[in-house]
One Martini backbone bead per residue (centre of mass of N, CA, C, O) as a GRO file, in nm:
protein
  113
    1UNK     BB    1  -0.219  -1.815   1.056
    2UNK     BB    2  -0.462  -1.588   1.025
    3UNK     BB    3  -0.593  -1.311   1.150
    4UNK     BB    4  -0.852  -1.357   1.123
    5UNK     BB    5  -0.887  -1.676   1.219
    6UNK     BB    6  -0.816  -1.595   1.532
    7UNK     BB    7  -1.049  -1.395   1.571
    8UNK     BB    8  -1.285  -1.612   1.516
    9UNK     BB    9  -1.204  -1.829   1.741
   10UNK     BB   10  -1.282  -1.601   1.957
   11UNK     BB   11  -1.513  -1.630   2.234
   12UNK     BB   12  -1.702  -1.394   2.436
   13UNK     BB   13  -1.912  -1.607   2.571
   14UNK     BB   14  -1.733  -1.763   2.713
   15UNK     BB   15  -1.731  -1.935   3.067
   16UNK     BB   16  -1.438  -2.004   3.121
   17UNK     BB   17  -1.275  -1.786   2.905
   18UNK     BB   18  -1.165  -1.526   2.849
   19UNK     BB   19  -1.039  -1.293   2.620
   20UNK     BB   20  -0.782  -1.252   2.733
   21UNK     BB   21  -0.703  -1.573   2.693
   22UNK     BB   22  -0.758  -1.621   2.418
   23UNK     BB   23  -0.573  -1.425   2.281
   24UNK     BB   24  -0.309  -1.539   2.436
   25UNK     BB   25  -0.359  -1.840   2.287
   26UNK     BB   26  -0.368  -1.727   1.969
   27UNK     BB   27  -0.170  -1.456   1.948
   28UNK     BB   28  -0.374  -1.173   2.019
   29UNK     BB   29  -0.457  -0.888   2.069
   30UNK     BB   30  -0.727  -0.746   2.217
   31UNK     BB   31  -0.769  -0.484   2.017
   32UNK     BB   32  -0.754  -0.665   1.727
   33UNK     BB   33  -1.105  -0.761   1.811
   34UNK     BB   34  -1.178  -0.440   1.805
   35UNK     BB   35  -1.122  -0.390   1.505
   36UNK     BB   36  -1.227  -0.172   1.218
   37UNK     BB   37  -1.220  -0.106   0.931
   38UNK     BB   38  -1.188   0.169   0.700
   39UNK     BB   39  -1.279   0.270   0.479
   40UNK     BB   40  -1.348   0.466   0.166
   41UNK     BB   41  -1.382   0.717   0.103
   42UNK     BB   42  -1.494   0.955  -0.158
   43UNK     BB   43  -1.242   1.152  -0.227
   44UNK     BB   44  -1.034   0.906  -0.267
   45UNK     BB   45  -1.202   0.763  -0.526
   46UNK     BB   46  -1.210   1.073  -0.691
   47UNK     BB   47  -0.906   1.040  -0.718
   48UNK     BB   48  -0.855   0.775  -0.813
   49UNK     BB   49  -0.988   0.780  -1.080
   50UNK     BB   50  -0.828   1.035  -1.193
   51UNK     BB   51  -0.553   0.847  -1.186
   52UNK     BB   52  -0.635   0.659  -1.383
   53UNK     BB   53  -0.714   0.872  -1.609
   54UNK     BB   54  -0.420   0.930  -1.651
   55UNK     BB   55  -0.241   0.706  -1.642
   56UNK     BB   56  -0.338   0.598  -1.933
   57UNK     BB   57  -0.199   0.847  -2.062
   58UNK     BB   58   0.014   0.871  -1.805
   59UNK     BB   59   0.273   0.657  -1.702
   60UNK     BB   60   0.492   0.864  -1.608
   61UNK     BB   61   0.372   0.928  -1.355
   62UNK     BB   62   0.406   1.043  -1.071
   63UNK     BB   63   0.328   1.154  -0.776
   64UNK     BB   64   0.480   1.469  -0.836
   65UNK     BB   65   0.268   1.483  -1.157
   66UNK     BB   66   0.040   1.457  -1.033
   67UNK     BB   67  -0.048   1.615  -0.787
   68UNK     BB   68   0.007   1.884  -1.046
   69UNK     BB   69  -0.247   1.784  -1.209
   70UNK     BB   70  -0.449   1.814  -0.971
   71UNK     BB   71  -0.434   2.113  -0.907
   72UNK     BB   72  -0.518   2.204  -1.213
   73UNK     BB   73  -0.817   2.025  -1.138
   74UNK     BB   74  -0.879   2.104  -0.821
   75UNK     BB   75  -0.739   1.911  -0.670
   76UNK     BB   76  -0.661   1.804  -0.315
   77UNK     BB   77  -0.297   1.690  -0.294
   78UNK     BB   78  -0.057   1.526  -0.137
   79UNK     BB   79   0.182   1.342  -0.200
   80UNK     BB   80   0.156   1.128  -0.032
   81UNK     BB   81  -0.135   1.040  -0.086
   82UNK     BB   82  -0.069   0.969  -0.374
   83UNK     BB   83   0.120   0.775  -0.325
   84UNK     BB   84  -0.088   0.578  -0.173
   85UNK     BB   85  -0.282   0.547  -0.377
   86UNK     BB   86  -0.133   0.401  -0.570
   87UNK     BB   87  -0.017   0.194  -0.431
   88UNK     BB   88  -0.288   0.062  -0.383
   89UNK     BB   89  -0.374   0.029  -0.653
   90UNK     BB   90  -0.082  -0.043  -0.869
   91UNK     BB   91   0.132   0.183  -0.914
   92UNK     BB   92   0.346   0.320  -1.154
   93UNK     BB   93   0.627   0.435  -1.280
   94UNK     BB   94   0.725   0.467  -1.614
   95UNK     BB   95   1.075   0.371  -1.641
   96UNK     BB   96   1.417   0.411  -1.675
   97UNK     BB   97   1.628   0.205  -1.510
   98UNK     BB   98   1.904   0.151  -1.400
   99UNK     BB   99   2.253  -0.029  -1.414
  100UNK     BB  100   2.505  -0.009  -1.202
  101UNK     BB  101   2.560  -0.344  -1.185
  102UNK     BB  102   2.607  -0.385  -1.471
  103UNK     BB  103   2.796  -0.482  -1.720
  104UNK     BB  104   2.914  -0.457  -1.962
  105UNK     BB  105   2.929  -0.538  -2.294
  106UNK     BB  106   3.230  -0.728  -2.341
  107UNK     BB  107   3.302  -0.762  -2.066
  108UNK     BB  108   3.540  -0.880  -1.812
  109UNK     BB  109   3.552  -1.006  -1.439
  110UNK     BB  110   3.856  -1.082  -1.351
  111UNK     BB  111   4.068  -1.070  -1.111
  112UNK     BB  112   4.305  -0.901  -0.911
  113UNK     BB  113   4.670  -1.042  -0.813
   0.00000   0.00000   0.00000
C-alpha cells in the first residue's frame, strides 16, 4: 500500500484512538502526516525551460557543459543543481558508452584448465 493511501487512513478527529497510534498501526511516522511538499520555485523552472531548449538543440551536454552554458546566458547555476533538474526532467546526456565487459566479436571464451 502507497504512502499516500496510508496517510489517508489516519482520522485526526478519531474519539478513541490517537494519532500517535493509529500512525503506529499504519505503519507511517507521525511527522509524514503533516509533511507537504514543496512546489516547484519560479527560478528553477525558467532554468529548466533554459535546459530543455538547449538539450534539444545539443543532446550531448551533460551537466558540467550544460551548467557553463547556463552562465554564457547570465543565469546562476550549480553544477548540482543542474544534475538535480536534468534528472527531474528526464534528461541524461547522450554519448557512446563503453563496453568493457562485452568480448570482442569472433573471439570465444575458453576456459583455461
Amino acid at each position: 500500500m502507497s504512502r499516500e493511501r496510508r496517510r489517508e487512513m489516519v482520522d485526526r478527529q478519531h474519539p478513541a484512538l490517537s494519532t500517535v497510534r493509529q500512525c503506529a498501526l499504519v505503519g507511517i511516522s507521525r511527522s509524514s502526516l503533516y509533511y507537504r511538499r514543496k512546489g516547484t520555485s519560479p527560478e528553477d523552472l525558467a532554468v529548466m525551460e533554459a535546459i530543455d531548449q538547449q538539450y534539444l538543440a545539443t543532446p550531448f551536454y551533460g551537466s558540467r557543459r550544460m551548467r557553463v552554458w547556463l552562465q554564457k546566458q547570465g543565469r546562476r547555476a550549480s553544477r548540482k543543481s543542474v544534475q538535480r533538474l536534468m534528472r527531474t526532467m528526464g534528461l541524461a546526456a547522450i554519448y557512446r558508452r563503453s563496453r568493457t565487459s562485452n568480448p570482442a566479436q569472433g573471439t570465444s571464451c575458453i576456459p583455461i584448465s
